[in-house]
VOBA-18311 format. One record per residue: residue number from 1; x, y, z of N, C-alpha, C in turn. Coordinates in nm, 2 decimals. Example, Ala and Ser with C-alpha at 12.3 -4.5 7.8 and 13.67 -1.06 7.14 Angstrom:
{1 {1.32 -0.57 0.78} {1.23 -0.45 0.78} {1.32 -0.33 0.78}};
{2 {1.28 -0.22 0.71} {1.37 -0.11 0.71} {1.29 0.00 0.79}};
***
This chain:
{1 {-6.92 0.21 1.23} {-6.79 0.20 1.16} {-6.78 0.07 1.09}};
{2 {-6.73 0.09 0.95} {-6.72 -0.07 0.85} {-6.62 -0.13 0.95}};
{3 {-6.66 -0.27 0.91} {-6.54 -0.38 0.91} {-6.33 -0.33 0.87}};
{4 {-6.41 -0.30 0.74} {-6.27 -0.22 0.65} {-6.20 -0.15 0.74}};
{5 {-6.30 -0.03 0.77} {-6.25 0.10 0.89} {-6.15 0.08 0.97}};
{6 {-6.25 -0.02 1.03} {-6.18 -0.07 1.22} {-6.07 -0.16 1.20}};
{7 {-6.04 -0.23 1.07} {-5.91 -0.31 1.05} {-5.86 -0.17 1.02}};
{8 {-5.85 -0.10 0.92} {-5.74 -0.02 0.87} {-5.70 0.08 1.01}};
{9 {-5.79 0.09 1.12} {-5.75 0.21 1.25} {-5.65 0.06 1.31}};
{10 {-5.68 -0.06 1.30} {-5.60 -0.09 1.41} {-5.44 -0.14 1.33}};
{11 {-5.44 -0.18 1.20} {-5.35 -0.18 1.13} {-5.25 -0.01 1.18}};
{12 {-5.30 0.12 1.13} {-5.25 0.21 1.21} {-5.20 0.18 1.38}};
{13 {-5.28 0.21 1.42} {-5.22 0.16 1.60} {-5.13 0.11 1.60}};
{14 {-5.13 -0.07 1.53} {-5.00 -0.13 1.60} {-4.93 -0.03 1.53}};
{15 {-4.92 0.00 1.41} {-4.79 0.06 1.35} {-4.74 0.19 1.40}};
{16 {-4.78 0.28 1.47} {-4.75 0.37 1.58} {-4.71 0.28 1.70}};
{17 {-4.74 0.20 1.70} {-4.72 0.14 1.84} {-4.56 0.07 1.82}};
{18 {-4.55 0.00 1.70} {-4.42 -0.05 1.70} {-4.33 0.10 1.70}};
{19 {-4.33 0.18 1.59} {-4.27 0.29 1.58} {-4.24 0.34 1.73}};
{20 {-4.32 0.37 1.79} {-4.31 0.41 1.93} {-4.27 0.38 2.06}};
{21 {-4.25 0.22 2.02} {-4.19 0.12 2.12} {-4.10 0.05 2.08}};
{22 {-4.12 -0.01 1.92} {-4.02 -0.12 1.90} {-3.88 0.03 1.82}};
{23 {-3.92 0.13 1.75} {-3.77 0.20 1.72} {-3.67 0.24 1.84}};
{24 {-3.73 0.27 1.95} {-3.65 0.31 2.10} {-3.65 0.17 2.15}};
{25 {-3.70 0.08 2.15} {-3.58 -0.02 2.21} {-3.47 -0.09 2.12}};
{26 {-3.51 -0.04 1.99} {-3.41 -0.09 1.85} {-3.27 -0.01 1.94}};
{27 {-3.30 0.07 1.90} {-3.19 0.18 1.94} {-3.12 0.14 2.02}};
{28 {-3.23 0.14 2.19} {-3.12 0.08 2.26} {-3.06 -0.08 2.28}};
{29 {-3.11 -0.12 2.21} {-3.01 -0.24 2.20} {-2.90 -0.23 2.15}};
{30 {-2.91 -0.15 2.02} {-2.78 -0.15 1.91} {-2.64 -0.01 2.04}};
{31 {-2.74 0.04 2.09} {-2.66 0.18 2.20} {-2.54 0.09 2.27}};
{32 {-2.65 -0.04 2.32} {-2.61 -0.12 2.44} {-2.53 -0.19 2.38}};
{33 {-2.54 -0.24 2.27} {-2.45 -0.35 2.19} {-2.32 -0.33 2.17}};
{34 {-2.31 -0.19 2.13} {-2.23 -0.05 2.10} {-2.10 -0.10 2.18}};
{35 {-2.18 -0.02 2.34} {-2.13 0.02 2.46} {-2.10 -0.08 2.50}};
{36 {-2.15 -0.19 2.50} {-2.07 -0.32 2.53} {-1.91 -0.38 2.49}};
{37 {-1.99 -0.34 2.34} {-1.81 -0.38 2.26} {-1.72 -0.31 2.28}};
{38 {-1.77 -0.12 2.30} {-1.63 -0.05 2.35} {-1.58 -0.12 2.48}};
{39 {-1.64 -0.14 2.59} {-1.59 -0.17 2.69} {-1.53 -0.30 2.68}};
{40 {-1.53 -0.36 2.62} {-1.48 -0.51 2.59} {-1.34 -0.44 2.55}};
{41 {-1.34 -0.37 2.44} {-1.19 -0.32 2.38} {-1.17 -0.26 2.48}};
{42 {-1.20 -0.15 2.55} {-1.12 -0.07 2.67} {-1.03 -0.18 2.72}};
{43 {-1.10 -0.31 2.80} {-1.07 -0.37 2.85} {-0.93 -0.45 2.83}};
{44 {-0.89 -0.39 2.73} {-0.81 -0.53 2.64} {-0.66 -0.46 2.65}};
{45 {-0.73 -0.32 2.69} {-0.58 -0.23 2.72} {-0.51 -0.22 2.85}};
{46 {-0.42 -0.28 2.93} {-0.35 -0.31 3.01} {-0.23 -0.19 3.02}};
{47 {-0.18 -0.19 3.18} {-0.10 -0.12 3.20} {0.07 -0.27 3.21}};
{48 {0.12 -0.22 3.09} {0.27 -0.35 3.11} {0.37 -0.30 3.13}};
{49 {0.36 -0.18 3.18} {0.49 -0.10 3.25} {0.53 0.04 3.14}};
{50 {0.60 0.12 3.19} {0.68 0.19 3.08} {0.78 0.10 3.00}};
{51 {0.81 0.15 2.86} {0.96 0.09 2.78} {1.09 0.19 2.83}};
{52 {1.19 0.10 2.86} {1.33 0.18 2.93} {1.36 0.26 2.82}};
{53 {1.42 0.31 2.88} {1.52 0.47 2.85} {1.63 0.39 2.75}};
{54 {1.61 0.42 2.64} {1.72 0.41 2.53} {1.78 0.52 2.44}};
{55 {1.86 0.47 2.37} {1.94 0.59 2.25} {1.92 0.48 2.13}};
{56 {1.91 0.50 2.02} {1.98 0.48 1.89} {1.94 0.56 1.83}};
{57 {1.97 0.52 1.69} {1.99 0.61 1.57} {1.91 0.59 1.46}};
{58 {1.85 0.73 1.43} {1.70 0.65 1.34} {1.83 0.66 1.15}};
{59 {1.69 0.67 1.05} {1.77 0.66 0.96} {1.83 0.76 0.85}};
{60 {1.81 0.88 0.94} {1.82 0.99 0.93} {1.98 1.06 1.00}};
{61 {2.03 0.94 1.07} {2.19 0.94 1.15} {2.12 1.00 1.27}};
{62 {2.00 1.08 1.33} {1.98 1.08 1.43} {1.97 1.05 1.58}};
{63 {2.00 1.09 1.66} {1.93 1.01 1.80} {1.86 1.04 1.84}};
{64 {1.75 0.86 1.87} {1.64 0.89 1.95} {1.61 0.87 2.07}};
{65 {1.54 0.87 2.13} {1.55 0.82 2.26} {1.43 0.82 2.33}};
{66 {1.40 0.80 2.45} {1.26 0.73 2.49} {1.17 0.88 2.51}};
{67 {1.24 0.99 2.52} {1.16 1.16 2.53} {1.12 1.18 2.39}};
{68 {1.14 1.13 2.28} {1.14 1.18 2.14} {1.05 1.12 2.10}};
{69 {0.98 0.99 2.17} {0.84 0.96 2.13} {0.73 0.97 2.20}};
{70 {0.74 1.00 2.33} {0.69 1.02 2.37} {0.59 1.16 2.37}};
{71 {0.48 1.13 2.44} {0.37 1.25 2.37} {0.32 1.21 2.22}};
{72 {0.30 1.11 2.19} {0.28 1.04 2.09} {0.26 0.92 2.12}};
{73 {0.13 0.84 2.03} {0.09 0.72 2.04} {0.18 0.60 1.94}};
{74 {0.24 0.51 1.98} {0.37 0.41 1.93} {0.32 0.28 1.86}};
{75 {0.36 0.26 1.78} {0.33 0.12 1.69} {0.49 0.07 1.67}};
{76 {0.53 -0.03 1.80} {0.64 -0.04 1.79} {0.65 -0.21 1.75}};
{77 {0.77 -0.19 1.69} {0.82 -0.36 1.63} {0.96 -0.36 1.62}};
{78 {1.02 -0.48 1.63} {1.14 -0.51 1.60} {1.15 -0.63 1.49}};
{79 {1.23 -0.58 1.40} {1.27 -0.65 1.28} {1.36 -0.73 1.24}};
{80 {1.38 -0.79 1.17} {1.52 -0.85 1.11} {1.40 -0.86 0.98}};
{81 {1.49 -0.81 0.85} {1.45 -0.83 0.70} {1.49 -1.00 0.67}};
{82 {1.56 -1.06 0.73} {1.60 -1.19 0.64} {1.49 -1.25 0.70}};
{83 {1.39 -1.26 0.81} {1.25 -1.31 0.87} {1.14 -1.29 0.78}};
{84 {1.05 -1.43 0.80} {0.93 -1.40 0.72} {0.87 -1.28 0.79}};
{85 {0.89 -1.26 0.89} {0.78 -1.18 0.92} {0.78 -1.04 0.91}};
{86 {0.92 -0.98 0.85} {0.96 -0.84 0.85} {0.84 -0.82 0.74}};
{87 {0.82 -0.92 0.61} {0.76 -0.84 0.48} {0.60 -0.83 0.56}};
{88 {0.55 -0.84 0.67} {0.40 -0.86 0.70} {0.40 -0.74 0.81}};
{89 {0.52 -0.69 0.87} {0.52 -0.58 0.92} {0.57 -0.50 0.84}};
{90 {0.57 -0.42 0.75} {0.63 -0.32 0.66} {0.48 -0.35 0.54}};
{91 {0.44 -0.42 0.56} {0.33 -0.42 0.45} {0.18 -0.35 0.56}};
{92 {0.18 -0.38 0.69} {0.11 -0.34 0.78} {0.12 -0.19 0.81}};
{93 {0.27 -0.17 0.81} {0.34 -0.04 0.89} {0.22 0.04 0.71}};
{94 {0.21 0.00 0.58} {0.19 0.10 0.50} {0.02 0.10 0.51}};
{95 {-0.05 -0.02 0.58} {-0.20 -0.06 0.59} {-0.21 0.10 0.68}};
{96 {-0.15 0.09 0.81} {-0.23 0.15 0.91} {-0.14 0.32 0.89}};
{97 {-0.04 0.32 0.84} {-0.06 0.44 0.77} {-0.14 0.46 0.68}};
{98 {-0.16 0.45 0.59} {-0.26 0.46 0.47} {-0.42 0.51 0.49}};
{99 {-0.44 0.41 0.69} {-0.58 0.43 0.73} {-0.57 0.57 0.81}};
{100 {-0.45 0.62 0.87} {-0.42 0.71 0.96} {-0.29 0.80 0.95}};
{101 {-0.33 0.84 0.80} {-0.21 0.90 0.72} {-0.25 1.07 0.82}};
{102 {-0.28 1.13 0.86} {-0.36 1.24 0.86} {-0.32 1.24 1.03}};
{103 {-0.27 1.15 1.14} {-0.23 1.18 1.22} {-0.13 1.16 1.28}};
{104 {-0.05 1.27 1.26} {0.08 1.30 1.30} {0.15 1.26 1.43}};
{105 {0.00 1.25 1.51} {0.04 1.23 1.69} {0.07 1.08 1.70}};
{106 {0.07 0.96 1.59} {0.06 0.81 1.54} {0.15 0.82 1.53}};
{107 {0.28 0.73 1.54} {0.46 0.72 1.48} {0.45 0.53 1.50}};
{108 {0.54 0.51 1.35} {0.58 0.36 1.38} {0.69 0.35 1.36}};
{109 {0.77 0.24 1.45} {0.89 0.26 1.54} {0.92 0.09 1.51}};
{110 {1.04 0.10 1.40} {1.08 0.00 1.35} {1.23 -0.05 1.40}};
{111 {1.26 -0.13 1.49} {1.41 -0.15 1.58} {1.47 -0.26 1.49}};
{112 {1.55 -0.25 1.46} {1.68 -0.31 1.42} {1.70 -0.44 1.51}};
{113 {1.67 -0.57 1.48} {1.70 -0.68 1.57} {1.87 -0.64 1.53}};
{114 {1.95 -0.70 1.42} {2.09 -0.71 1.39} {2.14 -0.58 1.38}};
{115 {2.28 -0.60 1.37} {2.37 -0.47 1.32} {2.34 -0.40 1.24}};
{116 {2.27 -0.23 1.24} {2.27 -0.22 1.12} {2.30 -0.03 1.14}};
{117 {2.36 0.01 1.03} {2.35 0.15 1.06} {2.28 0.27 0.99}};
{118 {2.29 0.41 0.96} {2.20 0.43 0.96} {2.19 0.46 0.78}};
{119 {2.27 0.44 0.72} {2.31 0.44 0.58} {2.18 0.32 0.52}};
{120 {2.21 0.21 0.62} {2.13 0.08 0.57} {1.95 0.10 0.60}};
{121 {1.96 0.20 0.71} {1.83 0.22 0.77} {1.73 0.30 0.66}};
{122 {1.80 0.40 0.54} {1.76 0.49 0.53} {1.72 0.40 0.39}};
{123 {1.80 0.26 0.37} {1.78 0.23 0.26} {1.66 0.13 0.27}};
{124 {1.65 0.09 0.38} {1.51 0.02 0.43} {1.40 0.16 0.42}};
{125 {1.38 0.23 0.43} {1.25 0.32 0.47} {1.26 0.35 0.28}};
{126 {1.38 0.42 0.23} {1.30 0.47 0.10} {1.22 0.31 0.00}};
{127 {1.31 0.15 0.04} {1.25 0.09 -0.05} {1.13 0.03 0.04}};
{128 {1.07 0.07 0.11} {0.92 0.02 0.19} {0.86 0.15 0.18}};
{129 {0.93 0.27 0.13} {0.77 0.31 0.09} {0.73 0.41 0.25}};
{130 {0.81 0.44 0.35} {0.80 0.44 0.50} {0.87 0.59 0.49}};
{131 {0.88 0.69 0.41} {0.93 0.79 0.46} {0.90 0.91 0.54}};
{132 {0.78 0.90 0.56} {0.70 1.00 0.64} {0.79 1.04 0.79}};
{133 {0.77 1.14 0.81} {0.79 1.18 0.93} {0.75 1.12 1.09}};
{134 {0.68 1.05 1.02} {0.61 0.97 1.17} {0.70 0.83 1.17}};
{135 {0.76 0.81 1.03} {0.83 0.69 1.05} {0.95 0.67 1.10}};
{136 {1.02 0.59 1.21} {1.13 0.56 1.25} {1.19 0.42 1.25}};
{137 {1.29 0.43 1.19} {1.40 0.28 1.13} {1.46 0.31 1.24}};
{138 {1.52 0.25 1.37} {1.57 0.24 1.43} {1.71 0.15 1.46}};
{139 {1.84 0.20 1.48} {1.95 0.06 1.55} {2.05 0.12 1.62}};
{140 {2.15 0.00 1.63} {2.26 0.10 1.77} {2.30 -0.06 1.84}};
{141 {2.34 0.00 1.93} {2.39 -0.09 2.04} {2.31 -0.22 2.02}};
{142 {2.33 -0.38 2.01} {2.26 -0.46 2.08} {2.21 -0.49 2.23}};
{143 {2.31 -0.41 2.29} {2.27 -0.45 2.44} {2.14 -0.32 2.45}};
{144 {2.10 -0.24 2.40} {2.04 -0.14 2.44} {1.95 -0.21 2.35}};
{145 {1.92 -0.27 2.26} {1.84 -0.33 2.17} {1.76 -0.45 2.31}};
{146 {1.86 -0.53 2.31} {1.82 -0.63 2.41} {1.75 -0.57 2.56}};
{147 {1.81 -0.46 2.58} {1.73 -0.45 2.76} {1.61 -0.37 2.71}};
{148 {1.55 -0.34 2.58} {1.46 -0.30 2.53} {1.33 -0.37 2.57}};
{149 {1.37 -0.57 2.51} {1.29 -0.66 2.53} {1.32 -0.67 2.62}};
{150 {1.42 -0.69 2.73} {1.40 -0.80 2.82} {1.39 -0.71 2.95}};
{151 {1.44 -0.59 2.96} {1.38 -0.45 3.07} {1.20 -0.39 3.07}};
{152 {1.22 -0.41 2.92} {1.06 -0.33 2.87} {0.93 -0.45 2.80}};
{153 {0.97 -0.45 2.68} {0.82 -0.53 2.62} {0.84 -0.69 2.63}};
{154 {0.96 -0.73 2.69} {0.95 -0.86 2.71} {0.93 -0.96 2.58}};
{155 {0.86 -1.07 2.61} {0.82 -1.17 2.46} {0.64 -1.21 2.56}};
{156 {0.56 -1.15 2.44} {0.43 -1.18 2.52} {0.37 -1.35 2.49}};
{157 {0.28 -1.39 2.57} {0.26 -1.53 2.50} {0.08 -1.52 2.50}};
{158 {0.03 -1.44 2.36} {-0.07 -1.41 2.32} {-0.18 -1.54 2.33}};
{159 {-0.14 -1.66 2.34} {-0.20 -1.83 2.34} {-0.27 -1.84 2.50}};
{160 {-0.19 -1.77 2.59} {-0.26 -1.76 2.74} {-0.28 -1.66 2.83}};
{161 {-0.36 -1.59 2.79} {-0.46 -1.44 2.82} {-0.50 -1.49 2.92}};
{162 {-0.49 -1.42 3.03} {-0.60 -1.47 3.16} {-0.74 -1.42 3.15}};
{163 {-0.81 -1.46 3.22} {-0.93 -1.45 3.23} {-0.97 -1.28 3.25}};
{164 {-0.88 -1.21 3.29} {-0.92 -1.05 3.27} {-0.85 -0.99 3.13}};
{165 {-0.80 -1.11 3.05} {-0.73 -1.06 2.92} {-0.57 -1.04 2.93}};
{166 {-0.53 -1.00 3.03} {-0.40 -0.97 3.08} {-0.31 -1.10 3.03}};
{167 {-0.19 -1.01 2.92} {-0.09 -1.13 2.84} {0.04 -1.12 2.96}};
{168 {0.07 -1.34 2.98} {0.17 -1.35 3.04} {0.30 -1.27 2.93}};
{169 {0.42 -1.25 3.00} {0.53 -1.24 2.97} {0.64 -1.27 2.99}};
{170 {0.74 -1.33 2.94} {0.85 -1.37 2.95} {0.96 -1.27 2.96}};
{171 {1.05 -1.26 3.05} {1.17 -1.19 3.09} {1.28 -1.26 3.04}};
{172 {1.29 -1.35 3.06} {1.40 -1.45 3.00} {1.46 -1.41 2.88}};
{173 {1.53 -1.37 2.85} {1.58 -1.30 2.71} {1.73 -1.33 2.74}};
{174 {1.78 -1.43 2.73} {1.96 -1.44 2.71} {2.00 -1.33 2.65}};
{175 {1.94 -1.30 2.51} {2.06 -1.25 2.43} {1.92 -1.19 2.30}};
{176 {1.96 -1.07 2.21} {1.87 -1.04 2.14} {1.80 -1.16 2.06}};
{177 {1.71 -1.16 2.02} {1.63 -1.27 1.94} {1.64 -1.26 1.78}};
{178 {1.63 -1.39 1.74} {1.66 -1.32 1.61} {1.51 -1.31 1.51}};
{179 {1.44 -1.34 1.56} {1.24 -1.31 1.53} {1.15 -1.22 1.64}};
{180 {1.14 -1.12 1.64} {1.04 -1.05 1.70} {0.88 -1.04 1.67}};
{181 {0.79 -1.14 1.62} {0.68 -1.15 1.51} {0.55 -1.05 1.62}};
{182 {0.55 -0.95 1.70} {0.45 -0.89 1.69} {0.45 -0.72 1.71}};
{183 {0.38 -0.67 1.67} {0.30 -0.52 1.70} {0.30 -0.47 1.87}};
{184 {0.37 -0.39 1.95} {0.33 -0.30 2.08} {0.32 -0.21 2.04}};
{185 {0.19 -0.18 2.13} {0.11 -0.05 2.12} {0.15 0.03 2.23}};
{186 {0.20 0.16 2.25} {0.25 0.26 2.33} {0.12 0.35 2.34}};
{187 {0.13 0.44 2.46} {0.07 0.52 2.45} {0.18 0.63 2.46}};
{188 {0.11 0.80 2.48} {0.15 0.89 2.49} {0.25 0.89 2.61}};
{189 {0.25 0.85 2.74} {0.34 0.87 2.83} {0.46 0.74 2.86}};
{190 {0.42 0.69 2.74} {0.54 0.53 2.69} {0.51 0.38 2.78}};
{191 {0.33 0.39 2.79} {0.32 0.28 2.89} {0.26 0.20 2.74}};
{192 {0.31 0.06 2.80} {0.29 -0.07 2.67} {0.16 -0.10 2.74}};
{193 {0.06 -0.10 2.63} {-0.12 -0.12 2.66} {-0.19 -0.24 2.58}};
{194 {-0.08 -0.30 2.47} {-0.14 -0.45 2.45} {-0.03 -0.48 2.32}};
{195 {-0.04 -0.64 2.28} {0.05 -0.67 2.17} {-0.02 -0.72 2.12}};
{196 {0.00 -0.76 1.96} {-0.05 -0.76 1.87} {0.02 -0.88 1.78}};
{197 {-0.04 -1.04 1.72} {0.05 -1.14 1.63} {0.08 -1.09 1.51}};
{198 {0.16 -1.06 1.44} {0.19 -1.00 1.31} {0.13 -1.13 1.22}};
{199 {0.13 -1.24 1.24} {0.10 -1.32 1.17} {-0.02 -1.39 1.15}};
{200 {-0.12 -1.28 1.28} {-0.27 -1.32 1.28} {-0.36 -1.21 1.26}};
{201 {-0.40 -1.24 1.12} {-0.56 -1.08 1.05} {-0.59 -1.05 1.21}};
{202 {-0.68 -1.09 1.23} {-0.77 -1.10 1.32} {-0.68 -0.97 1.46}};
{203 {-0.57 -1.03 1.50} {-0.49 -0.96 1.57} {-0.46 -0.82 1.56}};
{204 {-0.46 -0.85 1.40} {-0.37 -0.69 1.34} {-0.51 -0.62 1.31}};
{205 {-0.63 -0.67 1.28} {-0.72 -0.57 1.30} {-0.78 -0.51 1.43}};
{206 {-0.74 -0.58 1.52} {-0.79 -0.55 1.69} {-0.68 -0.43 1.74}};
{207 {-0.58 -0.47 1.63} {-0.47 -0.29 1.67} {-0.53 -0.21 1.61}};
{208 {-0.61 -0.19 1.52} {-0.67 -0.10 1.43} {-0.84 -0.05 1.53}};
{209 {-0.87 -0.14 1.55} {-0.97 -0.10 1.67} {-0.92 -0.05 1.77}};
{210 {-0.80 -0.07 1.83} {-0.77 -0.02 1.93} {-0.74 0.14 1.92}};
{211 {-0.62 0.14 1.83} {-0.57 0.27 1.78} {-0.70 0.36 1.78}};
{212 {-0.86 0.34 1.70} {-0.98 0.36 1.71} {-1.02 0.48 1.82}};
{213 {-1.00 0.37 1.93} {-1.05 0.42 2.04} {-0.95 0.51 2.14}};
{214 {-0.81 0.50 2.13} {-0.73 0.56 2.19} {-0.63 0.65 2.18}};
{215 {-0.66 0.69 1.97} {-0.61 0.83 2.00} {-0.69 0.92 2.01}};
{216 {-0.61 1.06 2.05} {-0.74 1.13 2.12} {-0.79 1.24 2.01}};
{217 {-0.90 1.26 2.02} {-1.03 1.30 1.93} {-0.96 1.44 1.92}};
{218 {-0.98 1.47 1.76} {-0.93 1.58 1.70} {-1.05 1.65 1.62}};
{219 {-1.08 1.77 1.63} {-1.21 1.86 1.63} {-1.17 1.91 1.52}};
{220 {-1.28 1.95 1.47} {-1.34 1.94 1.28} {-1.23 2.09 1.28}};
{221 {-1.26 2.15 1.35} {-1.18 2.29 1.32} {-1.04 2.23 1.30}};
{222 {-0.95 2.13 1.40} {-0.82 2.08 1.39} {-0.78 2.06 1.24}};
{223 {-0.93 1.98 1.20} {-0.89 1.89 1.05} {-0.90 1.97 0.94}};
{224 {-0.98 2.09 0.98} {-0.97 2.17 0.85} {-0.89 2.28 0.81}};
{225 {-0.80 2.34 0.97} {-0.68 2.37 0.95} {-0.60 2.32 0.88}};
{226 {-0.59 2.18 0.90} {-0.46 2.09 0.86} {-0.48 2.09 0.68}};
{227 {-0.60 2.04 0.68} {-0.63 2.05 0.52} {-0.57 2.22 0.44}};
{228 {-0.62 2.31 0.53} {-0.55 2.43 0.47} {-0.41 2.44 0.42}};
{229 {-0.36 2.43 0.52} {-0.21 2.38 0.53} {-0.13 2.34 0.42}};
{230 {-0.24 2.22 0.34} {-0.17 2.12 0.29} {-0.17 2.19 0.15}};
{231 {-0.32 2.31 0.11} {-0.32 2.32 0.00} {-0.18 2.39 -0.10}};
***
C-alpha cells in the first residue's frame, strides 16, 4: 500500500471517528446545556401564595373578580399613567402580545392604582392599542385595590433573591402606592410564580422565557383549527 493510500485511509478513520464520537457528544452537551437552562428557569418559579378574592370593574363596566381569570395564565400590573413607568408597561403589555397574540389562555391585567372609572378605562385601552379580549383595564374600590398588594402580591425586593432565587417581600403597605414598577406572573389556579422590573430588559425578557415554558403546549391540530376559524 502507497504512502498516499495509508494517509488518505487514516485521514478517513479519524473522520468517522470524529463523526461517530465527537457528533453524539456535540449533541449531548448542547441536550445537557439545554436541560440545564430549563431547570434553572423552572427554578425561578416559586409558589407566593394565591392573589385575594376581589371585584372591580374592567373597561367594559364589567365585574371581575378573582374566578374570571382564573384558568388562565396572568400578566398582572398596577398602574398609574401620570408614572414613568405606566408608558414601559403598556408598551410591553403590546411586545408580549404581539409575541403571543394567538393565545387566548394568556390575559393582561392592568389595575388602576387611583380613582378611575370605567368610562376612563375604556379610554385607556382604545388609545394603547390594548383591545383584545384578553385585555383587562381594571379599578374600583381603593381598599380592594390595596389588600390586592398588601393581602396578595405584596412589594417584591428583586435586589435580594436568596440563594434558592426566592424574592423577599414586603407586607407593609399603609395605604395604596402611588408607583407599582413591576410585571406578576399568575398561573392558572391564581398562584403568583415570580415578578418581573418593568424598568429592567433583561427582567422583562426572563418573563418572556418564562411565559415560554409555562403555558401549556397546544397541538398542531389545536393551531390549525384556530387558523380555520379566523379565515
Amino acid at each position: 500500500m502507497s504512502t498516499k493510500t495509508s494517509t488518505k485511509k487514516i485521514i478517513q478513520n479519524l473522520a468517522l471517528g470524529l463523526f461517530l464520537i465527537g457528533l453524539p457528544l456535540g449533541s449531548w452537551y448542547y441536550l445537557k446545556a439545554g436541560f440545564n437552562y430549563h431547570k434553572e428557569l423552572m427554578s425561578e418559579l416559586k409558589d407566593y401564595g394565591r392573589i385575594p378574592e376581589f371585584t372591580l370593574v374592567n373597561q367594559n363596566g364589567k365585574t371581575v373578580n378573582r374566578s374570571s381569570i382564573e384558568g388562565k395564565t396572568a400578566i398582572l400590573s398596577f398602574f398609574n399613567p401620570n408614572n414613568e413607568s405606566y408608558g414601559r408597561t403598556m408598551e410591553y403589555f403590546r411586545k408580549y402580545f404581539s409575541q403571543f397574540k394567538e393565545r387566548e389562555d394568556l390575559i393582561y391585567v392592568a389595575v388602576a392604582l387611583q380613582p378611575t372609572d370605567a368610562k376612563q378605562l375604556a379610554a385607556l385601552a382604545q388609545k394603547e392599542e390594548l383591545n383584545a379580549i384578553q385585555h383587562y383595564f381594571l379599578a374600583g374600590d381603593q381598599g380592594v385595590v390595596k389588600s390586592m398588594i398588601k393581602e396578595g402580591v405584596q412589594i417584591p425586593d428583586l435586589a435580594n433573591r436568596g440563594e434558592d432565587m426566592t424574592i423577599p417581600r414586603s407586607s407593609s403597605v399603609i395605604d395604596v402606592p402611588n408607583e407599582y414598577p413591576y410585571f406578576v406572573l399568575i398561573n392558572e389556579s391564581g398562584m403568583i410564580r415570580n415578578y418581573y422590573d418593568i424598568n429592567n430588559d433583561q427582567s422583562l425578557t426572563r418573563l418572556i422565557e418564562h411565559l415560554a415554558l409555562t403555558l401549556p403546549r397546544r397541538s398542531e391540530e389545536e393551531a390549525v383549527l384556530k387558523r380555520e376559524k379566523e379565515k
